[in-house]
C-alpha positions in Angstrom: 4.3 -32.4 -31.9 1.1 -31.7 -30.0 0.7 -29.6 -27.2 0.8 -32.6 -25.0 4.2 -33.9 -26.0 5.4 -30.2 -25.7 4.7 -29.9 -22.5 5.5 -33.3 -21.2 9.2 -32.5 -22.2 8.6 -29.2 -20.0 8.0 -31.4 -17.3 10.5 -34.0 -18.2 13.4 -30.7 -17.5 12.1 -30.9 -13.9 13.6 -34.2 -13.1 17.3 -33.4 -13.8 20.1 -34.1 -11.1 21.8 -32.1 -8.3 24.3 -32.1 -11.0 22.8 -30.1 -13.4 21.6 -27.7 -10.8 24.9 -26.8 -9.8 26.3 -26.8 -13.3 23.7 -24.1 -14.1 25.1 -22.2 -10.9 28.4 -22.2 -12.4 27.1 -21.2 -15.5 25.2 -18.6 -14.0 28.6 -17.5 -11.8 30.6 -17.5 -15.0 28.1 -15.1 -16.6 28.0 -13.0 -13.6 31.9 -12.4 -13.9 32.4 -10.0 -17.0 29.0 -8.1 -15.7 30.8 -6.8 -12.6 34.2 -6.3 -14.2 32.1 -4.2 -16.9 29.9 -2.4 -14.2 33.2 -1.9 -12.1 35.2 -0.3 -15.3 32.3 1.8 -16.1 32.5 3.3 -12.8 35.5 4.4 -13.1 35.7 5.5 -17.0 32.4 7.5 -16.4 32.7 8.8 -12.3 29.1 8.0 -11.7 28.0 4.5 -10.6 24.3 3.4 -9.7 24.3 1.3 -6.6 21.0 -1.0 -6.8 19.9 -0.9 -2.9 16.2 -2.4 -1.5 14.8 1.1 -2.1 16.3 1.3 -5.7 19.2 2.5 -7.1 21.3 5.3 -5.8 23.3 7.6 -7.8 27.3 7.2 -6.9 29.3 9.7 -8.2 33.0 10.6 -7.8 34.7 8.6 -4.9 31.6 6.8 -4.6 31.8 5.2 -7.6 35.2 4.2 -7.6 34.2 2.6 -4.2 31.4 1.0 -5.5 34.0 -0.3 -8.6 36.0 -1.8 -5.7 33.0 -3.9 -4.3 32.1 -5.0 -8.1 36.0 -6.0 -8.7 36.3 -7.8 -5.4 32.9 -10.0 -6.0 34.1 -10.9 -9.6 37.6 -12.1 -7.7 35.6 -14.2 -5.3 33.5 -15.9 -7.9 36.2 -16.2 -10.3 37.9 -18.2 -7.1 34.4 -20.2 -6.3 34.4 -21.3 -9.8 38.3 -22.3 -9.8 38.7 -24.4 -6.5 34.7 -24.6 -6.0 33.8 -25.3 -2.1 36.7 -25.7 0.2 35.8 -28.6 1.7 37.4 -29.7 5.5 40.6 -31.7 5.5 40.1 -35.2 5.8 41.6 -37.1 9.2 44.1 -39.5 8.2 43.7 -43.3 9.9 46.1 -44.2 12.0 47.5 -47.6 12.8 47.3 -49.1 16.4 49.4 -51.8 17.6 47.6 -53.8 20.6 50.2 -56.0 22.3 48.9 -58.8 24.7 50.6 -61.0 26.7 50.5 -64.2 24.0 50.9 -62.1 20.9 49.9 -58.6 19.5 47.7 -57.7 16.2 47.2 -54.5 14.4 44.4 -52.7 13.7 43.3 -49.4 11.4 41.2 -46.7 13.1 40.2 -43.2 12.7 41.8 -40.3 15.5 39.3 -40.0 18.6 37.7 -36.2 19.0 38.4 -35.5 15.3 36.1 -32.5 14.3 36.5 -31.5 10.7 36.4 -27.8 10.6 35.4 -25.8 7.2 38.7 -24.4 5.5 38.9 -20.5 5.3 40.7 -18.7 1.9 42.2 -15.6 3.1 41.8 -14.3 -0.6 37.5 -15.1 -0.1 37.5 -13.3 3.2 39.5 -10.5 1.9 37.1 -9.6 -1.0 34.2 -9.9 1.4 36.2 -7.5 3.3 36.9 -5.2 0.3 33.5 -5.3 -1.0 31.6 -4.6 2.3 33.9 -1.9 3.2 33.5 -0.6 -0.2 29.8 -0.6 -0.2 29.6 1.1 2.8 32.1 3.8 2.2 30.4 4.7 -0.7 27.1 4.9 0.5 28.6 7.1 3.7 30.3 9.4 0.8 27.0 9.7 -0.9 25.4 10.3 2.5 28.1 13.6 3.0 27.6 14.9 -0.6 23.8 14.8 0.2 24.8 16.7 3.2 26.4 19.5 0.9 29.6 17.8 2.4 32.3 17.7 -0.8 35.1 15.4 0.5 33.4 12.4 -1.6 33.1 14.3 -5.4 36.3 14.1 -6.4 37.8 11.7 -8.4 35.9 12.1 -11.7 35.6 9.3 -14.2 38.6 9.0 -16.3 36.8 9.6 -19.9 33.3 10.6 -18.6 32.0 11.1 -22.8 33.9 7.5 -23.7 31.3 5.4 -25.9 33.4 2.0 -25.6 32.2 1.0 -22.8 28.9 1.0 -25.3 29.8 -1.2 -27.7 28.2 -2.2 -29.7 25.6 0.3 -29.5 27.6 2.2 -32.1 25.8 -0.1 -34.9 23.5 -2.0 -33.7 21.3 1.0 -32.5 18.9 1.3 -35.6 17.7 -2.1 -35.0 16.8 -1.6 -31.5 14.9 1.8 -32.0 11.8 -0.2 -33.2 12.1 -2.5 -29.7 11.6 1.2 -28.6 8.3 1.8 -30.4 5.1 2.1 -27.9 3.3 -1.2 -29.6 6.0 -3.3 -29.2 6.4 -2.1 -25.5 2.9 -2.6 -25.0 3.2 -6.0 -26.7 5.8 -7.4 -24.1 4.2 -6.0 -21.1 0.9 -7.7 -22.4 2.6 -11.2 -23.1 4.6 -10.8 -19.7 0.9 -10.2 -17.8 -1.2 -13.4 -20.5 1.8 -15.5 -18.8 1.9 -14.0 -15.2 -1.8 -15.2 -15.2 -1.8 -18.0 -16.9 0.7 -19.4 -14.1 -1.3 -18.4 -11.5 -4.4 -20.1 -13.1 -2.2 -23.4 -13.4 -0.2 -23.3 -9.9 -4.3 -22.8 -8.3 -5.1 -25.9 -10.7 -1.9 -27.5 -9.2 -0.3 -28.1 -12.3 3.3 -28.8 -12.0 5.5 -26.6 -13.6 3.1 -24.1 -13.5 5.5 -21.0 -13.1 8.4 -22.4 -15.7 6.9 -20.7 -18.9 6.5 -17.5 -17.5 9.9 -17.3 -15.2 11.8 -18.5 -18.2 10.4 -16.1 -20.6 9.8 -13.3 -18.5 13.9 -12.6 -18.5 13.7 -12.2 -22.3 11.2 -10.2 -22.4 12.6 -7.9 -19.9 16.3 -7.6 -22.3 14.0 -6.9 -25.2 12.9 -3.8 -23.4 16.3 -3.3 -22.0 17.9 -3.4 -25.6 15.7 -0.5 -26.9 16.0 1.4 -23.8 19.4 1.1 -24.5 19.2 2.2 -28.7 16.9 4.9 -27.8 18.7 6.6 -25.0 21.9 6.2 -27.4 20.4 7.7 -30.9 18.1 10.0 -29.2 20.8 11.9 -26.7 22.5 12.5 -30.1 20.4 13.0 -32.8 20.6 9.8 -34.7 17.8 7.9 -36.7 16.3 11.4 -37.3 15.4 11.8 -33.4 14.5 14.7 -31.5 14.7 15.1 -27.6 16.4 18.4 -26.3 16.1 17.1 -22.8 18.4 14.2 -23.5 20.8 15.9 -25.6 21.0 18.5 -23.0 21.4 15.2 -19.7 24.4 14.1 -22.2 26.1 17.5 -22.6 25.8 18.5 -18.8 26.2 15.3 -17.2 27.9 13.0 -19.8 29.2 10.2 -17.2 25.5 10.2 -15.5 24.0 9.8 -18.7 26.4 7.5 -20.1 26.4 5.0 -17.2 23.0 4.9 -17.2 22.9 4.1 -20.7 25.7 1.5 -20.1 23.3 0.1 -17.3 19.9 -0.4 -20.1 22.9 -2.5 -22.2 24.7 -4.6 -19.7 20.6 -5.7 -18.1 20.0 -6.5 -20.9 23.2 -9.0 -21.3 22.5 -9.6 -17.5 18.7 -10.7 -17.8 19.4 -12.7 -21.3 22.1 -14.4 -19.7 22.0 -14.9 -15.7 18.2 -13.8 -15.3 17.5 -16.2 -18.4 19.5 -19.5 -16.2 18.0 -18.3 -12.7 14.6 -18.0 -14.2 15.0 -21.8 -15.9 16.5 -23.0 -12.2 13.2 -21.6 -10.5 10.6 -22.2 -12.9 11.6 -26.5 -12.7 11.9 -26.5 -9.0 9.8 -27.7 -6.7 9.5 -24.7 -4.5 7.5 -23.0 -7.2 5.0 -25.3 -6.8 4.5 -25.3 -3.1 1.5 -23.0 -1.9 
């Protein structure tokens, strides 16, 4: 196949129904599910839980982080309910049947209520887990607030198992083949292929090409798990003293701080599964729509 044909059937991606967009939300949705249950359960096995905010993440630890497991467990309950019942739409009004009698004879006749508004359907179980997981949020960033203060009321509980290395499965084997994702080369070689196809889109979205930004939005998400997976082998063999490694400074953050470091490595993993899974679906639902190509 020549270039041409290749990238007609790019293009050809582009003209897919509403359908298919919303059967990659669900998808998306159903991926985004087991991330928060595993981010939720790593807060409270390891007491420390990184809260992503606009000005980057935020270290939770003790109370904090069980609060911020409460947010992640209640947003995995509400999309696990959006994906069961889907949109609540309003109940329908029923017809009603008129009778119109008249002094020689009477007929009948089907017609809709008068004033009928349809009104959108609440779920007590969807505004709950808003509830839960905006209270939680912001109890846990007023704890971390106090603790910044000197303030201790927030530090206690710990995590459960803080040195656990479950929750890092399977980094237990498969981290000697993601120390050479690790290597500087190979860093430098995705950062170099993510910048050839950052510019190349720009180049085609300024020659209004359609479908300019769909080869780098769909491959930049694997080329950010790539660097996530040997973030994730490195920071595992390296903290202790696998593959031949030497780095005091980690193997000291692991024997101080075992749930901080551990969470953190947990984090590297689970992107990785995040941006191969959801990021990799997002990226293919932006790159073929049309607002990608507006200037």
């Amino acid at each position: 196949m020549n270039l041409r044909g290749a990238w007609s059937r790019v293009e050809a991606l582009r003209h897919e129904s509403v359908h298919s967009d919303l059967l990659l939300l669900r998808v998306a949705l159903i991926g985004c599910v087991p991330i928060l249950l595993a981010y939720g359960c790593a807060g409270i096995v390891y007491g420390n839980l990184p809260l992503m905010t606009p000005v980057g993440f935020i270290d939770m630890p003790g109370a904090c982080a069980w609060l911020t497991a409460a947010m992640a467990f209640a947003l995995a309950i509400l999309a696990t309910d959006w994906l069961v019942r889907g949109e609540l739409t309003p109940p329908q009004p029923q017809p009603v049947v008129v009778t119109k009698r008249w002094s020689r004879g009477s007929y009948t006749r089907t017609v809709m209520p008068p004033h009928v508004v349809p009104e959108p359907r609440s779920s007590l179980l969807r505004i709950g887990c808003l509830g839960v997981a905006a209270v939680g949020c912001a109890s846990a960033l007023v704890g971390r607030a106090t603790l910044a203060l000197g303030w201790q009321a927030f530090a206690r509980p710990g995590g459960i198992a803080p040195r656990a290395e479950w929750p890092l499965c399977p980094l237990q084997w498969v981290w000697p083949w993601l120390l050479p994702l690790a290597r500087r080369p190979v860093v430098l070689g995705l950062i170099g292929v993510g910048a050839v196809l950052l510019a190349a889109a720009y180049f085609m979205n300024w020659r209004k090409v359609r479908g300019a930004w769909f080869p780098f939005l769909t491959v930049l998400p694997m080329l950010v798990t790539l660097n996530f997976l040997g973030d994730a082998g490195f920071d595992f063999a390296a903290a202790r003293g696998l593959g031949g490694l030497v780095e005091p400074e980690l193997v000291s953050a692991l024997a101080q701080q075992p749930g901080r470091y551990n969470v953190f490595n947990f984090l590297s993993l689970w992107g990785a599964v995040g941006f191969g899974t959801v990021g990799l679906i997002v990226g293919f639902w932006f790159g073929r729509s049309r607002v990608m190509d507006e200037d």
